[in-house]
C-alpha positions as CSV (number, residue, x, y, z in Angstrom):
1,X,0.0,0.0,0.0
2,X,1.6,3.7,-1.1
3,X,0.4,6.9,0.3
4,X,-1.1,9.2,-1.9
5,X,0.6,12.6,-0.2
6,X,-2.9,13.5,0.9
7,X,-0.9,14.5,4.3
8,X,1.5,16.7,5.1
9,X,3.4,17.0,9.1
10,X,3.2,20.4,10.1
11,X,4.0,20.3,13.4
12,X,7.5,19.0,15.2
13,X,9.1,19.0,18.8
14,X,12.4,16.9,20.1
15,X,14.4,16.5,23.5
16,X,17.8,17.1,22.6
17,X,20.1,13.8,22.9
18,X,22.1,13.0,25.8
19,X,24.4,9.8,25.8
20,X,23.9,10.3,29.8
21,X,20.8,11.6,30.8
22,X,21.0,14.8,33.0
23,X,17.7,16.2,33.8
24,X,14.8,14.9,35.7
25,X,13.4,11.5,35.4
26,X,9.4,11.5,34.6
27,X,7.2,9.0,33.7
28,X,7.1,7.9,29.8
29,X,3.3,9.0,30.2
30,X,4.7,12.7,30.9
31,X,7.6,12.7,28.6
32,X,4.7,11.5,25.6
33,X,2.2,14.6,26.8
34,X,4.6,17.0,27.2
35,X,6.1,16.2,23.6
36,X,2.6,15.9,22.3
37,X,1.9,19.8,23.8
38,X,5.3,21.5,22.2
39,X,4.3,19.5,18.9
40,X,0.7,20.7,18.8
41,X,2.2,24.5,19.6
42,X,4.5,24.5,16.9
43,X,1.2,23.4,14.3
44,X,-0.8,26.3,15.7
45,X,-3.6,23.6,16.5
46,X,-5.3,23.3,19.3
47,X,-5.3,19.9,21.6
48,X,-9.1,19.9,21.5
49,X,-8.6,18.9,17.7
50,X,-6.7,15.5,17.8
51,X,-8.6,12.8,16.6
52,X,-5.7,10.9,16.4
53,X,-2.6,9.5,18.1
54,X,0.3,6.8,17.5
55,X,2.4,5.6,20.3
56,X,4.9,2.9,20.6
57,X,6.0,0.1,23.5
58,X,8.2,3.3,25.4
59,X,4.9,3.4,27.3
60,X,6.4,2.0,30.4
61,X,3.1,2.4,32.6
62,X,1.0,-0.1,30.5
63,X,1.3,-2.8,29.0
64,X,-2.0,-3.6,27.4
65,X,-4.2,-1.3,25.9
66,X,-1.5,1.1,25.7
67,X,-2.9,3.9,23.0
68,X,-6.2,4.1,25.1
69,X,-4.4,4.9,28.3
70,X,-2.3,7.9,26.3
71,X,-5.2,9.3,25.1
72,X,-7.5,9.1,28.5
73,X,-3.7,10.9,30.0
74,X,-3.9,13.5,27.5
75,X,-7.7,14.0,28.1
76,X,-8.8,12.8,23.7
77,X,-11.3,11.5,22.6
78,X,-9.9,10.1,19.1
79,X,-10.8,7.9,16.2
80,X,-7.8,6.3,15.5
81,X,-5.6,4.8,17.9
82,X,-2.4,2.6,17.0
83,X,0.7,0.7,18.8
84,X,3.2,0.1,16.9
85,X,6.3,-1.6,17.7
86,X,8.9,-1.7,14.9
87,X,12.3,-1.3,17.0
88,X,14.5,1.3,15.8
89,X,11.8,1.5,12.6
90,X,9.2,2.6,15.2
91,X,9.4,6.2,14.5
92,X,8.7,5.9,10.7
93,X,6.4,3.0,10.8
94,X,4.4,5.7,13.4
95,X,4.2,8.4,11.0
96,X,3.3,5.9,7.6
97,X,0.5,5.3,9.8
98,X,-0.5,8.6,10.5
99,X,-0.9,9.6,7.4
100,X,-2.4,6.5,5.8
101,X,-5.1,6.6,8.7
102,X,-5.6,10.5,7.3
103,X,-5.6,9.6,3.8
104,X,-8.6,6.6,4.2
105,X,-10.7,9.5,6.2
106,X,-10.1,8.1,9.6
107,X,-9.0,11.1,11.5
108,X,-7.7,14.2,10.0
109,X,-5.4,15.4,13.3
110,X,-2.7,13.0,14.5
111,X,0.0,12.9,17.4
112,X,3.0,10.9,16.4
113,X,5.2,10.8,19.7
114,X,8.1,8.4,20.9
115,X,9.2,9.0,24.3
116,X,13.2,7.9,25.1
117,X,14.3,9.3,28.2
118,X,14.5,7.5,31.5
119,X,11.8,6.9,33.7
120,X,11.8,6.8,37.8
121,X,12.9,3.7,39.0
122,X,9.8,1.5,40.7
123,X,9.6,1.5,44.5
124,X,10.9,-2.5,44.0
125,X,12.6,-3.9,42.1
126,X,11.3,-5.4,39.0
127,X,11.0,-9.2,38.2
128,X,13.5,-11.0,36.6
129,X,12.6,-10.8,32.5
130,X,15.2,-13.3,31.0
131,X,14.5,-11.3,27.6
132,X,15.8,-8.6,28.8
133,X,18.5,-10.4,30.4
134,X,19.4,-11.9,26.9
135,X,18.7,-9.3,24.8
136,X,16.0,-11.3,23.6
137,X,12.2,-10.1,21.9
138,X,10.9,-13.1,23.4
139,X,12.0,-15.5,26.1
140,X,8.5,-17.0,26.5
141,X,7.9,-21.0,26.2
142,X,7.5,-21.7,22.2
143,X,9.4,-18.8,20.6
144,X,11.8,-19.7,18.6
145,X,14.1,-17.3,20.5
146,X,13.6,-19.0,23.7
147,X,14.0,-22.6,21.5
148,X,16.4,-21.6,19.0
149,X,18.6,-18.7,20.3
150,X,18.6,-18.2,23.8
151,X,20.0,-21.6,24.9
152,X,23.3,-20.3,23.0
153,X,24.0,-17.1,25.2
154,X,23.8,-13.5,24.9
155,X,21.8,-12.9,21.4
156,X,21.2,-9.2,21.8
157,X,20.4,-6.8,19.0
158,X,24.1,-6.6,17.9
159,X,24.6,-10.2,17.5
160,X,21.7,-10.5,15.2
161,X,22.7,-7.4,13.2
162,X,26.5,-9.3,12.7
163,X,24.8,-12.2,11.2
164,X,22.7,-10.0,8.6
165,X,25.9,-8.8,8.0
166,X,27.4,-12.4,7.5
167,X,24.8,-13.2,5.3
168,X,24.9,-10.5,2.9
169,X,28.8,-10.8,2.2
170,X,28.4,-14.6,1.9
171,X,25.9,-13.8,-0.9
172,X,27.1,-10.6,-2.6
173,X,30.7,-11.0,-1.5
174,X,32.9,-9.5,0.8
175,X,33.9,-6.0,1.1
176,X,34.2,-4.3,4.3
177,X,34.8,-0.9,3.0
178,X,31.6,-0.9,1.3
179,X,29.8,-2.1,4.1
180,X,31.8,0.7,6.4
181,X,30.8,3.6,3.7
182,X,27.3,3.0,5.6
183,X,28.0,4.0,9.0
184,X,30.6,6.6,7.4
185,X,27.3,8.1,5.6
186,X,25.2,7.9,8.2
187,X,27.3,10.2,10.3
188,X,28.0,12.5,8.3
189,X,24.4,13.4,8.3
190,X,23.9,13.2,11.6
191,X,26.9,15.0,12.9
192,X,25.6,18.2,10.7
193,X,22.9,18.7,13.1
194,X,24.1,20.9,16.0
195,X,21.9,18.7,18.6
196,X,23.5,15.7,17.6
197,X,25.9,13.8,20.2
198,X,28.8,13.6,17.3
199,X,27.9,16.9,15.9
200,X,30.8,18.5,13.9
201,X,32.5,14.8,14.6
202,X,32.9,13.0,11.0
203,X,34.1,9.5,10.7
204,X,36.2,7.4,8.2
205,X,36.0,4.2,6.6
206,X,39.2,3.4,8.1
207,X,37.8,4.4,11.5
208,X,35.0,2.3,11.0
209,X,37.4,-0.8,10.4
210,X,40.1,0.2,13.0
211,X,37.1,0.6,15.7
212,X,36.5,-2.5,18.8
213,X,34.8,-5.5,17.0
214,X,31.8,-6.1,18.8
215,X,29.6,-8.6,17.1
216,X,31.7,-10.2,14.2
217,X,31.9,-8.6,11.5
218,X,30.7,-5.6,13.0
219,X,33.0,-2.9,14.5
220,X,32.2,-0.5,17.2
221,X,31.5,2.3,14.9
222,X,29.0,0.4,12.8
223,X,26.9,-0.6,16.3
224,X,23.9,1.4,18.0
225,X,24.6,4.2,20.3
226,X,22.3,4.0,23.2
227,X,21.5,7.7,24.1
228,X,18.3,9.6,25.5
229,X,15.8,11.7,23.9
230,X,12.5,11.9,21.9
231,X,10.1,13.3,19.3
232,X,6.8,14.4,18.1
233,X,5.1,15.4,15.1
234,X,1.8,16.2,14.2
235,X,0.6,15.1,11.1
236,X,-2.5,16.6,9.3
237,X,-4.7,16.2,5.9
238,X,-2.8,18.5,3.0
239,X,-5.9,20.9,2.9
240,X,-6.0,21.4,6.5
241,X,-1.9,21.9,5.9
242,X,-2.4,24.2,2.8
């Protein structure tokens, strides 16, 4: 399915990103509000007019029925409520959503907000989640992780990414340069905004290969770097934008 550009997002706000979070801890329900507020200010639309919102698994305070418990926070009645959960995708897969729920006539005002800084610790400490433990989506009795990939250590995101990465030289062939040009790239976009951690803090192909391997064939510079944040948008029909 292809959107039709029948939506435009005309409304943005972001928590500048911290590899080592600084300010105040809140609850993901506060951080998703308060993102949702600055988002809705920069449209020029009011909160009464949100007849939409996407949210993703960052909700830490529930854990079923998670969009309808954003929206009673946020005091919205809306027509179209969606979870997604896409991993690092999240944020994109939330916005494609947005606007195809605008474009079939669902809703015409949505709230797009992923929330990423910490949260305050419970007053006890949380049960053991062997998922989290090893880095697994699911440790539960009859996934194939718990059957197929737990019983062999520490999977974690990294270790999967290394054998995508072993599979696609085994079956286009091996070049690590071209495979380090990637995270050379992706840098040099990121570092050109001033809020970014590495702002003004290019990168090589040979620093790429001379970094820590982490997950073979992966090299530091090619992994994830956990940091803090988050983002909204608000997302509208393109009359209402026009």
């Amino acid at each position: 399915m292809g959107l039709t550009g029948n939506a435009a997002i005309v409304g943005h706000a972001e928590r500048r990103p911290e590899r080592r979070f600084s300010g105040e801890r809140r609850f993901s329900l506060e951080q998703w509000a308060d993102l949702a507020a600055d988002a809705l200010e920069d449209a020029g639309i009011d909160t009464r007019e949100v007849d939409g919102i996407v949210c993703s698994r960052e909700i830490r305070e529930s854990t079923i029925f998670v969009p309808a418990t954003v929206a009673e926070f946020c005091g919205w009645s809306v027509n179209f409520a969606e979870w997604i959960d896409l991993g690092g995708a999240s944020g994109v897969g939330m916005i494609w959503r947005a606007a195809a729920a605008i474009e079939v006539g669902a809703c015409e005002v949505v709230v797009v907000a992923l929330t990423g800084q910490p949260t305050p610790p419970p007053p006890t400490p949380a049960p053991f989640n062997p998922a989290s433990v090893y880095g697994s989506s699911s440790a539960s009795w009859g996934s194939p992780q718990a059957e197929f990939e737990l019983p062999f250590g520490n999977i974690a995101q990294n270790c999967g990414y290394g054998m995508y990465a072993q599979r696609y030289h085994e079956l286009y062939g091996w070049d690590e340069r071209a495979r380090a040009k990637i995270a050379v790239d992706q840098r040099a976009s990121a570092s050109a905004h001033p809020d970014a951690v590495f702002h003004g803090q290019p990168i090589t192909v040979d620093d790429v290969l001379g970094s820590r391997m982490i997950a073979s064939p992966l090299h530091l510079l090619e992994i994830v770097m956990p940091c803090t944040g988050g983002a909204a948008f608000v997302v509208t029909s393109r009359e209402r934008a026009r």
